[in-house]
N, C-alpha and C positions, 0 to 999 in steps of 0.2 A: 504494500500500500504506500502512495508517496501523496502527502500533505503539503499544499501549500506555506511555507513560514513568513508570519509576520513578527517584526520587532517593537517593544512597546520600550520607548524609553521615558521612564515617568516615576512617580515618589513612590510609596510602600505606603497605603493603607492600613492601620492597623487592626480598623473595621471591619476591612474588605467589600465596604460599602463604591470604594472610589479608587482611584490608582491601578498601579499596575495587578493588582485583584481583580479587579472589573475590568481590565483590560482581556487578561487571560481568561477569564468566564465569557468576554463577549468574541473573541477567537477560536474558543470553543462551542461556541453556538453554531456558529459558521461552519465546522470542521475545518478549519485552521488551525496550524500549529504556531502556538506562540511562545515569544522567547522573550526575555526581557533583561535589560539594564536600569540599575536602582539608581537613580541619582539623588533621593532622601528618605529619611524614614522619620516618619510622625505616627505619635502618639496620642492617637486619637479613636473616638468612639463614634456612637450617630449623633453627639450633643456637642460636642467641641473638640478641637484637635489642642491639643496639651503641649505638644514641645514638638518642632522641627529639629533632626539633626543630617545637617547636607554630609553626602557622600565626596570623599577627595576628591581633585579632578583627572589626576594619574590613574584614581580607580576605575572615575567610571570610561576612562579611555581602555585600559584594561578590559575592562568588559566586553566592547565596544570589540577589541579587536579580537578578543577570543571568541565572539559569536561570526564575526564575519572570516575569521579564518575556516570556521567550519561548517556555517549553514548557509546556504541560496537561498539569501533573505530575498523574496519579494517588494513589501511594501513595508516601510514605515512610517512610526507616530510619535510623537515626543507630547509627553504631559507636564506634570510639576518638574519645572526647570530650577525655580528658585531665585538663580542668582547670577550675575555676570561670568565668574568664572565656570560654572556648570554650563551657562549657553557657549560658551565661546567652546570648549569643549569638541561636544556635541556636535557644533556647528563644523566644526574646521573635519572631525572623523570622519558626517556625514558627505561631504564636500568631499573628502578622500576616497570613497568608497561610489563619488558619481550620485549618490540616494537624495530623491527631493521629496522630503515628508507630506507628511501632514501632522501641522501644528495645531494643536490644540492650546490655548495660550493661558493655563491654568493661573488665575492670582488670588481667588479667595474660594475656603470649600462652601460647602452646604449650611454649613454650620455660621459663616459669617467670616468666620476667621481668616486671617492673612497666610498665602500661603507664598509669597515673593518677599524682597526686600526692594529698597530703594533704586537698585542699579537694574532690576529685572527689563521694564519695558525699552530702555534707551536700547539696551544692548541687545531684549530680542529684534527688535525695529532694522537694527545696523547689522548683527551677526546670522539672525535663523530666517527672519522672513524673506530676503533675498534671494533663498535657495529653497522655499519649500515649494511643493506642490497646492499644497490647500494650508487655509487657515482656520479653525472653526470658533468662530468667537461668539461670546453671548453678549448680551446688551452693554452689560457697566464694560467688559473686557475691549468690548467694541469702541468706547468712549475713553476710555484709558490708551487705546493707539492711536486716535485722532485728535483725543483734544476737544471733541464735540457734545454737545448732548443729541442723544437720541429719543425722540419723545413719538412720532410717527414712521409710518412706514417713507415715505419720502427722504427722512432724516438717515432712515438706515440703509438706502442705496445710496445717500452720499458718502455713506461712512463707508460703505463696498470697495468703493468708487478709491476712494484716500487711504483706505488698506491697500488694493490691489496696485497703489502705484509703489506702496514699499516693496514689490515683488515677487508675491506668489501668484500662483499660474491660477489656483479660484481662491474667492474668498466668500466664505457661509456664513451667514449674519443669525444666528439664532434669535429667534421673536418671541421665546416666552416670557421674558422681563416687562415685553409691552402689555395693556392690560385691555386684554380682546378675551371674548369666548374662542375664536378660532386664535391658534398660533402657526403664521404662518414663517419659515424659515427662506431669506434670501440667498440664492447662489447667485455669484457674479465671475463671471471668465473675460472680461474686462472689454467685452462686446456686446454681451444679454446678459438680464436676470432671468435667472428660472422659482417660479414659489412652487413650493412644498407645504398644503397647509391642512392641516388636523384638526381636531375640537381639542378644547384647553381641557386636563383632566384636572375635577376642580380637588381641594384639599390634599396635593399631593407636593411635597419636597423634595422628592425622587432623588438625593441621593446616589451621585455616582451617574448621573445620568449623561452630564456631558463628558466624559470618560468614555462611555462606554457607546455613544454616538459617534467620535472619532476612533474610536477603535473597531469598532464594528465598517463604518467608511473606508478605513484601513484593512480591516478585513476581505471586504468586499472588493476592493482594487487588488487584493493580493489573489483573490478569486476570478480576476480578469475584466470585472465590471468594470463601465466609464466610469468617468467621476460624479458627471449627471444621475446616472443608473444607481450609483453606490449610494450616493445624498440619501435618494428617494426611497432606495429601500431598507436603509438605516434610522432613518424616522419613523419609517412605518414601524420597525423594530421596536423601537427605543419607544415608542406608544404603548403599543402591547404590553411591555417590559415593568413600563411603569403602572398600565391600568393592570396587571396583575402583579403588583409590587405587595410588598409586608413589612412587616416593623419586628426585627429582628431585639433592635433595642428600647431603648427609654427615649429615644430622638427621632432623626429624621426617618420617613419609610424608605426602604433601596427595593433595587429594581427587581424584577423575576427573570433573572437568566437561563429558566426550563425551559427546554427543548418540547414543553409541553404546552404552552403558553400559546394562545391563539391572536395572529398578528394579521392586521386590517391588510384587506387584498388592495393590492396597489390601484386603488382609483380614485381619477382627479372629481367624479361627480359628489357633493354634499350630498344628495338624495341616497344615492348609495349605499355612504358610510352609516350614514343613519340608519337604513334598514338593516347593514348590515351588524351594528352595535347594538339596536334593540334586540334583533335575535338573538346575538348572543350572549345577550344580559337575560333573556330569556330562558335560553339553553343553562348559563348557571343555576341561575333558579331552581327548573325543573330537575337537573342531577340536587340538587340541594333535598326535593320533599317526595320524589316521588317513588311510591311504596313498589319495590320488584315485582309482586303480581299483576302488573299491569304493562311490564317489559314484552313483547313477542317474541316469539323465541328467533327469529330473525331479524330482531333488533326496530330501531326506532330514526324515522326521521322527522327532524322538524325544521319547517320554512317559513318563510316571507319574503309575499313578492312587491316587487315596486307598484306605483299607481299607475294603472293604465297598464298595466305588465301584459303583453301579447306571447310573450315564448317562454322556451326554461331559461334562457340567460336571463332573464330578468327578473328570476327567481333565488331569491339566497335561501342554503340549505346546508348540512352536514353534508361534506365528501368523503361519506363513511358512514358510521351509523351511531348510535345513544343502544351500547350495549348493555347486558347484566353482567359485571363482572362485581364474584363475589358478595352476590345479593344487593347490589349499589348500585346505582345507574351509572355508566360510564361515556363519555362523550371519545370517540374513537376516530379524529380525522378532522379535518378544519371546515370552517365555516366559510363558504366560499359560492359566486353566482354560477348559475350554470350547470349544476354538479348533482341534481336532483330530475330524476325521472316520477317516477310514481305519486309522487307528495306534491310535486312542483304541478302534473297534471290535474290533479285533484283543485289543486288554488285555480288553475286556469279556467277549468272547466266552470267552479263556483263564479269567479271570476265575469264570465258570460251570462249571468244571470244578474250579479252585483256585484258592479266593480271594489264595492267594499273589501268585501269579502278576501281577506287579501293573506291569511295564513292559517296552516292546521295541520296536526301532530298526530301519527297512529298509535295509536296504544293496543295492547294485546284482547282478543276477544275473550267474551264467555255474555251465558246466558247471566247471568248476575249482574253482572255489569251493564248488560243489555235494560234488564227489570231494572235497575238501579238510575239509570240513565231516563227512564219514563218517570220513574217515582219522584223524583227530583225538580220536574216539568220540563225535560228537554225534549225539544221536538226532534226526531228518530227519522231517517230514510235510509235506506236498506237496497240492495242488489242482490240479483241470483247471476252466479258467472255463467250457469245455464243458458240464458238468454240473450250472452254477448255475440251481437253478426258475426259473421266471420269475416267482415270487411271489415271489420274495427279496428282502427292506428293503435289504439291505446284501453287498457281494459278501465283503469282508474278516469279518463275523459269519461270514457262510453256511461262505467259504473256510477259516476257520480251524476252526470245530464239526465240518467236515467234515473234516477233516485230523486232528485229535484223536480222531473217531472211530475213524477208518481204521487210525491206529495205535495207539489203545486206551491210550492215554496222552499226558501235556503232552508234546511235543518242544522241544529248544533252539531252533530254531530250522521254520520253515515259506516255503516257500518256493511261486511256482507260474511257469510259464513263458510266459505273457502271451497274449495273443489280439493281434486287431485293435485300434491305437489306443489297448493298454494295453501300458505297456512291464514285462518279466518282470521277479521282485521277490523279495527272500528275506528275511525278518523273522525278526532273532534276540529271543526272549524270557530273561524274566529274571523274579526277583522282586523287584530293585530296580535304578536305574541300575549302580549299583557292582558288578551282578551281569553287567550284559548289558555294559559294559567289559571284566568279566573275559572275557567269553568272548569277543569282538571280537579283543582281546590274543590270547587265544589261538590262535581263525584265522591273524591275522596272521602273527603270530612263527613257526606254522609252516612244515615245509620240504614244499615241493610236491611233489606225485606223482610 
C-alpha cells in the first residue's frame, strides 16, 4: 500500500484539541500519511493555554531535514510558528527543499490567548509568505497582515487583494468572525474570488478548527486536488466536523475527526443544504428513539425531496440503509441526493397528488402495527403487488398512485403485505422529516390494542 505524505509543521497541542494533533487526525481522515515537525509545545487545555515553550531553531531544522531525507513529502502546512527565528527557519529549509506551503498564520488559540510574540507578523510578511502556496487566515489574522479593519465582505476582498501582493499564489479569507447566519469563506488567486458559503453552526467554538481546515487543504493537495477543489471540500469537512463536535473538557467543544461523521454533499444550492441538514437532523433523531421492532429486516430508508422535486436526484436519502445492528438502529452510509430508488419513488409518486407531500420512512410490517396505526386515527392505504401491470416502471410509483387512488386521498401512512422475495413494508409519509417523527412518536408512544 503506498500513502500519500503530508508534512505538518506546527506547535504541540496538549489538548489535542489544535496543533499538530489535529493536524495528524485530519490526515488521517483523508488516508494521508502525516509527519510532523514541532516547533512549540504548550500547555494547555480546552480553557487556556498555560505556558509556550519554543523548540531550538537547529532543532527544528533537524527535523526538517530528517523527514525530507526520507519521505516524498507531497504537500505542506506550517501552523504555530511563534516567533522570528522559528519562521526564518522554516522558511529558508522550505525554500531548500523547492516546497511552497500552505500557511496557516496561527497568533491566538481558541481560548483567547497569545500564541506569537512581537517579531511574529513582520517576519512572517518578509520570510514565509513570499514562498507559500496558500495562506488561510481568519478575520483578526487577516487585519493583523494588512493593517485594516474588516467589518464586511467588501473589506475582506480588499484585505485578499493586500495579502496576495505579499506573495502567495491564493489567499483564503475565513468569514466566520463576521456576524452573518451564513459564513461564507473568500479564495482569491489574484485574478477571481471564488465563495465557499455554509450556515453559521450556532453555539459552537470548535476548537482546532482552523488547524484542521489547512490541514485537511493540505491534505487534499497532497491527494492531487486543485487548490479551488481542496478549499471547497475542506469546508464542507470542517462543517461536519464541527456540527458533530463534543466537549471532551470543561472548555471549548473540538471537532469530530470520525471517519463516521456525515459531511454536507458539495452543493452550491441553499435549498439543498437545507433539505439536506433537516434530514439529517432527522435521521439523528430517529437512530436516537426508535424501538428495533419496527426495523425491516432489510433495513430502513428515509428521505426528502426538494419542492417541486420531478426525479430521484432531487430527492435526499440514505446511500445505504438505517440498519439493526445490535438491537439499535444504525445509520449505515451517507446522506446524499440521488441515491434512493424505492422511498425517493414513493415521495414522487405522493408528490403528484400534493406537492407537499414531500418525505417518508419505511418501517417494518405487522398486523399490530397495522391495528395500531387505525386506533391512533391515521388514515391507512394499502397495495396488493398482485395487481401490479406488468408495464409498471416502478412497483413503489404504481403501489403508492394506486393506494391514493383507492382511498381518494394522501394517507399517513401506506403500507402492503409483500409477495414472494419481497419482505411486507408500511411507509409513513409526511411533508417534512419533522413531520413523519411526529407521527412515528406517535405510533410508538401508543398503548396497544
Amino acid at each position: 500500500m503506498e500513502k500519500k505524505i503530508a508534512l505538518s509543521i506546527a506547535g504541540s497541542d496538549s489538548s489535542a484539541g489544535a496543533g499538530i494533533q489535529a493536524d495528524l487526525k485530519s490526515f488521517s481522515y483523508l488516508g494521508v500519511y502525516g509527519i510532523t515537525v514541532v516547533t512549540c509545545i504548550t500547555a494547555q487545555n480546552t480553557r487556556q493555554v498555560r505556558a509556550i515553550y519554543t523548540v531550538p531553531a537547529d532543532n527544528i531544522e533537524d527535523q526538517i531535514e530528517s523527514l525530507f531525507d526520507d519521505f516524498s513529502i507531497t504537500a505542506v502546512k506550517t501552523g504555530m510558528l511563534y516567533d522570528e527565528s522559528i519562521i526564518r527557519v522554516v522558511a529558508k529549509n522550505l525554500k531548500a527543499y523547492n516546497i511552497k506551503p500552505v500557511v496557516d498564520p496561527v497568533m491566538v488559540a481558541t481560548s483567547g490567548d497569545s500564541l506569537t510574540n512581537h517579531t511574529f507578523v513582520a517576519s512572517l510578511k518578509k520570510e514565509l509568505l513570499p514562498q507559500a502556496l496558500m495562506v488561510t487566515a481568519n478575520i483578526p489574522e487577516a487585519c493583523a497582515l494588512t493593517n485594516m479593519e474588516i467589518i464586511q465582505q467588501k473589506d475582506g476582498e480588499n484585505a485578499c487583494k493586500k495579502i496576495y501582493k505579499l506573495g502567495p499564489n491564493y489567499v483564503l479569507l475565513k468569514g466566520g468572525h463576521l456576524p452573518d447566519d451564513m459564513v461564507t469563506d473568500l479564495l482569491y488567486n489574484g485574478k477571481q474570488f471564488y465563495r465557499f458559503t455554509l450556515p453559521r453552526i450556532p453555539q459552537k467554538k470548535a476548537h482546532g478548527s482552523g488547524c484542521t481546515l489547512s490541514a485537511l487543504i493540505t491534505g487534499l493537495l497532497a491527494l492531487g486536488e486543485t487548490p479551488v477543489n481542496a478549499v471547497e471540500k475542506a469546508k464542507h469537512i470542517v462543517w461536519g466536523m464541527i456540527q458533530e463536535g463534543y466537549y471532551p473538557g470543561k472548555g471549548s467543544d473540538v471537532l469530530n475527526h470520525s471517519s463516521a461523521i456525515q459531511i454536507p454533499p458539495l452543493i452550491r444550492n441553499n435549498e439543498q443544504f437545507l433539505v439536506w441538514l433537516q434530514l439529517k437532523t432527522a435521521i439523528d433523531t430517529l437512530v436516537s428513539f426508535l424501538p428495533s421492532q419496527y426495523i425491516p429486516e432489510v433495513g430502513m430508508n428515509f428521505a426528502y425531496a426538494l419542492p417541486n422535486a420531478k426525479t430521484r436526484n432531487d430527492v435526499c436519502a440514505v446511500d445505504g440503509r438505517l440498519i439493526k445492528n445490535k438491537e439499535r438502529l444504525t445509520l449505515c452510509g451517507i446522506i446524499e441526493f440521488g441515491v434512493s430508488k424505492h422511498v425517493a419513488s414513493i415521495i414522487l409518486a405522493a408528490m403528484s397528488y400534493d406537492a407537499s407531500m414531500r418525505s417518508a420512512v419505511n418501517i417494518r410490517y405487522s398486523q399490530k402495527t397495522v391495528d395500531l396505526c387505525k386506533q391512533i386515527g391515521f388514515t391507512l392505504g394499502s397495495f396488493d403487488r398482485k395487481n401490479e401491470p406488468s408495464d409498471a416502471a416502478s412497483t413503489m410509483e404504481w403501489g403508492t398512485k394506486y393506494a391514493i387512488a383507492l382511498l381518494g386521498r394522501l394517507p399517513d401512512a401506506i403500507y402492503d403485505t409483500g409477495s414472494v422475495g419481497k419482505e411486507p413494508m408500511i411507509r409513513i409519509l409526511g411533508k417534512n422529516p419533522e413531520e413523519v417523527l411526529f407521527k412515528l412518536r406517535k405510533l410508538i408512544n401508543a398503548p396497544m390494542p
